[in-house]
Every structure is written in structure tokens, then in C-alpha cells.
C-alpha positions as a Markdown table, in Angstrom:
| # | Residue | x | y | z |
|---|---|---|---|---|
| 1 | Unk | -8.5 | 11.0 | 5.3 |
| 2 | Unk | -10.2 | 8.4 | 7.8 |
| 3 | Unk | -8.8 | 5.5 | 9.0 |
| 4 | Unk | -10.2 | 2.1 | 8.3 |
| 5 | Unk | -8.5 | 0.6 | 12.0 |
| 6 | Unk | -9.1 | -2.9 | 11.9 |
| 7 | Unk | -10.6 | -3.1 | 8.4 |
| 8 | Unk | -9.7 | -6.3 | 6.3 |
| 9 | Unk | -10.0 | -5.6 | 2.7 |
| 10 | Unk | -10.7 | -7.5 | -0.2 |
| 11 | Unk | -7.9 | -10.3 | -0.1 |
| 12 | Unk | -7.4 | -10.2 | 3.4 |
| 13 | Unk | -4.7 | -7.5 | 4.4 |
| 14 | Unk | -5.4 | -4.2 | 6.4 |
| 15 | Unk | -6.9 | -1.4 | 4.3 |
| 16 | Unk | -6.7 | 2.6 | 5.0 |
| 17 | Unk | -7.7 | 5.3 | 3.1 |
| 18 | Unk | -4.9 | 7.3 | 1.3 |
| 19 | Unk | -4.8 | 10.0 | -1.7 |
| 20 | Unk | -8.3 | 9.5 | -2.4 |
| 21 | Unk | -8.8 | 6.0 | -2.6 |
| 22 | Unk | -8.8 | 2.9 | -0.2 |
| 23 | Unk | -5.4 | 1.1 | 0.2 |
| 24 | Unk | -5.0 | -2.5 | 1.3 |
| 25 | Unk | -1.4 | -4.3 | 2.0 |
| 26 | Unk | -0.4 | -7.5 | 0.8 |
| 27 | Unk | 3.0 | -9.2 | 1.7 |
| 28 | Unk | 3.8 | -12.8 | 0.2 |
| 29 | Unk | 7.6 | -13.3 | 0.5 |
| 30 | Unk | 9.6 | -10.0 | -0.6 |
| 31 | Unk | 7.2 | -8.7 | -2.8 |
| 32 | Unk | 4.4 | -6.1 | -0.6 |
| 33 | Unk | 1.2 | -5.2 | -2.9 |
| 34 | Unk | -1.0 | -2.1 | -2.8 |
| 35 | Unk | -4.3 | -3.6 | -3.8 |
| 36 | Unk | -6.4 | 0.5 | -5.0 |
| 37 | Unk | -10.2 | 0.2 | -4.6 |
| 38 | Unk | -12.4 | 3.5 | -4.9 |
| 39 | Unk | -15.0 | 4.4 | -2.0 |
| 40 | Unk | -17.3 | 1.4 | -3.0 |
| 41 | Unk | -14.6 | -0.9 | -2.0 |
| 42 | Unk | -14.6 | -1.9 | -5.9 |
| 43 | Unk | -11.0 | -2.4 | -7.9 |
| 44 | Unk | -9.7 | 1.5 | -9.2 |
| 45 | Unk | -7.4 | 1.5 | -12.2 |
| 46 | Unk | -3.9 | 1.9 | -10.5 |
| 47 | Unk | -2.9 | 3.7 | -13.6 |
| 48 | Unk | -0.8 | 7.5 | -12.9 |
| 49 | Unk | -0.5 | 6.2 | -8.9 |
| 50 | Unk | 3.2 | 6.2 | -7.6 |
| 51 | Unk | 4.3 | 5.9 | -4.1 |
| 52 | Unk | 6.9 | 4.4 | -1.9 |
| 53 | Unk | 6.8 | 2.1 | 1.1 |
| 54 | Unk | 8.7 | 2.6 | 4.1 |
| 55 | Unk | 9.3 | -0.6 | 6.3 |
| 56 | Unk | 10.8 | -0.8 | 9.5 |
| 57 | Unk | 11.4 | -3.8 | 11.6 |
| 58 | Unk | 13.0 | -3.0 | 15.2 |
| 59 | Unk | 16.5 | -1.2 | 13.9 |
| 60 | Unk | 16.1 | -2.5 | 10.2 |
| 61 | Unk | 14.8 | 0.1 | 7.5 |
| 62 | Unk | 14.2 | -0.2 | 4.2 |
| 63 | Unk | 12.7 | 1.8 | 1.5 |
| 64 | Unk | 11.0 | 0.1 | -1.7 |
| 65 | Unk | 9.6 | 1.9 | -4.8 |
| 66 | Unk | 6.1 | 0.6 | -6.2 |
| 67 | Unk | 5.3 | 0.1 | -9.5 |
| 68 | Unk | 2.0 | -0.6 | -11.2 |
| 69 | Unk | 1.7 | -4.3 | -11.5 |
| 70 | Unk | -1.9 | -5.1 | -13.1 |
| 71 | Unk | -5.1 | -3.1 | -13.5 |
| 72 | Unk | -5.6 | -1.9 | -9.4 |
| 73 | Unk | -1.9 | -3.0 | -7.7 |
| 74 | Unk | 1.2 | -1.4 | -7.1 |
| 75 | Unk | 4.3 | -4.0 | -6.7 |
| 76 | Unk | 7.6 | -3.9 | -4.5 |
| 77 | Unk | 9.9 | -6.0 | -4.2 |
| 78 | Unk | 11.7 | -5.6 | -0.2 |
| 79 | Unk | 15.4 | -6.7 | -0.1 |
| 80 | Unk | 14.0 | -9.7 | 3.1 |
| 81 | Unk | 10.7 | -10.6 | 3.3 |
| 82 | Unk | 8.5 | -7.8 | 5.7 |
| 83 | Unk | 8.7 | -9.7 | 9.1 |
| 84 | Unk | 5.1 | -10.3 | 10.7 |
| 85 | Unk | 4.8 | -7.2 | 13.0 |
| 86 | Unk | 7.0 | -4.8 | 10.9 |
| 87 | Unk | 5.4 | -1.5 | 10.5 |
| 88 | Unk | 5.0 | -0.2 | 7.0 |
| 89 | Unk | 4.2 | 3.2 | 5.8 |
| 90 | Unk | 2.9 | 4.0 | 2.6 |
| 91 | Unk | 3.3 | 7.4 | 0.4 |
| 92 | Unk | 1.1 | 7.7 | -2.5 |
| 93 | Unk | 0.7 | 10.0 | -5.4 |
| 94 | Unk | -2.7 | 10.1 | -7.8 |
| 95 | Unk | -2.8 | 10.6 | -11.5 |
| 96 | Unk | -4.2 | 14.4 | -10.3 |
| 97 | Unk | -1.0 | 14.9 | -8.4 |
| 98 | Unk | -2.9 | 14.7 | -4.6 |
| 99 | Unk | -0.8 | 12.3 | -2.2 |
| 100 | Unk | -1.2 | 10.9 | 1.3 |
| 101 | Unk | 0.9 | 9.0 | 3.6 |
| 102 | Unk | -0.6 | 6.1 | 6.0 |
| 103 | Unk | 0.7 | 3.7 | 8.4 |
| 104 | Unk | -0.3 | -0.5 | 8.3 |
């Protein structure tokens, strides 16, 4: 796995690579997105993926389940909105059973 550092994806939000595809975060409110895209940077079906996220604000921790929401996003929604800053750590599971863990 390589890291994408500073790399914006699609819609804005850091990207990293994870399980075999590139993994941008979204956060709008409570709800965090997992936007998938394969090695082309184009939308993969997010169909069979399953993760978790991990976010941690100062003492504050709180884990959140994703769903698939949509053709290429996973959905969660956080008890408080993700404050700007808040470190979140994603584990993800492929259809072919290979998962990675990453940290936006």
C-alpha cells in the first residue's frame, strides 16, 4: 500500500490507498463517506466492501460501521459531527476478503 500524502481526490477530501483500491473521506455533518475509485482514479463498485471507521478527537473516540450507500460509497453516520482536525482511521474489507487499515 502507498500513501497518497496530500492527495485531494475526486470531490475534494484526502485520498489513500487501502485494500486494493483508492479511498477518499468525506465528512458533511455526522455522516463520513468512503468515496472507492480503482487505480485510474475512476468510481469502483463499492459492492462486497465493509469496513469501519475509527475517529478520535483529543480524548473523544468513537467507532462507526459503514455501509454501502450508492454505486462506489460507503456511509456512516458518527454520533457528533467529526471535528475539523479529528483523526480518522479507516479498516476495509474487499469482496475477495483482502483488508487494509489507513489513517486521514
Amino acid at each position: 500500500q502507498h500513501t497518497h500524502g496530500n492527495m485531494k481526490g475526486p470531490n475534494g477530501g484526502p485520498m489513500q490507498d487501502v485494500a486494493g483500491v483508492h479511498a477518499e473521506l468525506l465528512v458533511s455533518g455526522n455522516e463520513v463517506t468512503i468515496n472507492l475509485f480503482d487505480e485510474a482514479d475512476k468510481p469502483t463498485a463499492a459492492k462486497g466492501f465493509s469496513g469501519t471507521l475509527l475517529i478520535v478527537s483529543g480524548s473523544a473516540r468513537e467507532t462507526v460501521q459503514l455501509a454501502v450507500a450508492g454505486e462506489s460509497s460507503l456511509k456512516a453516520a458518527a454520533k457528533t459531527p467529526p471535528p475539523a482536525g479529528a483523526q480518522v482511521t479507516l479498516v476495509l474489507k474487499n469482496a475477495a476478503g483482502k483488508s487494509g487499515q489507513v489513517k486521514f
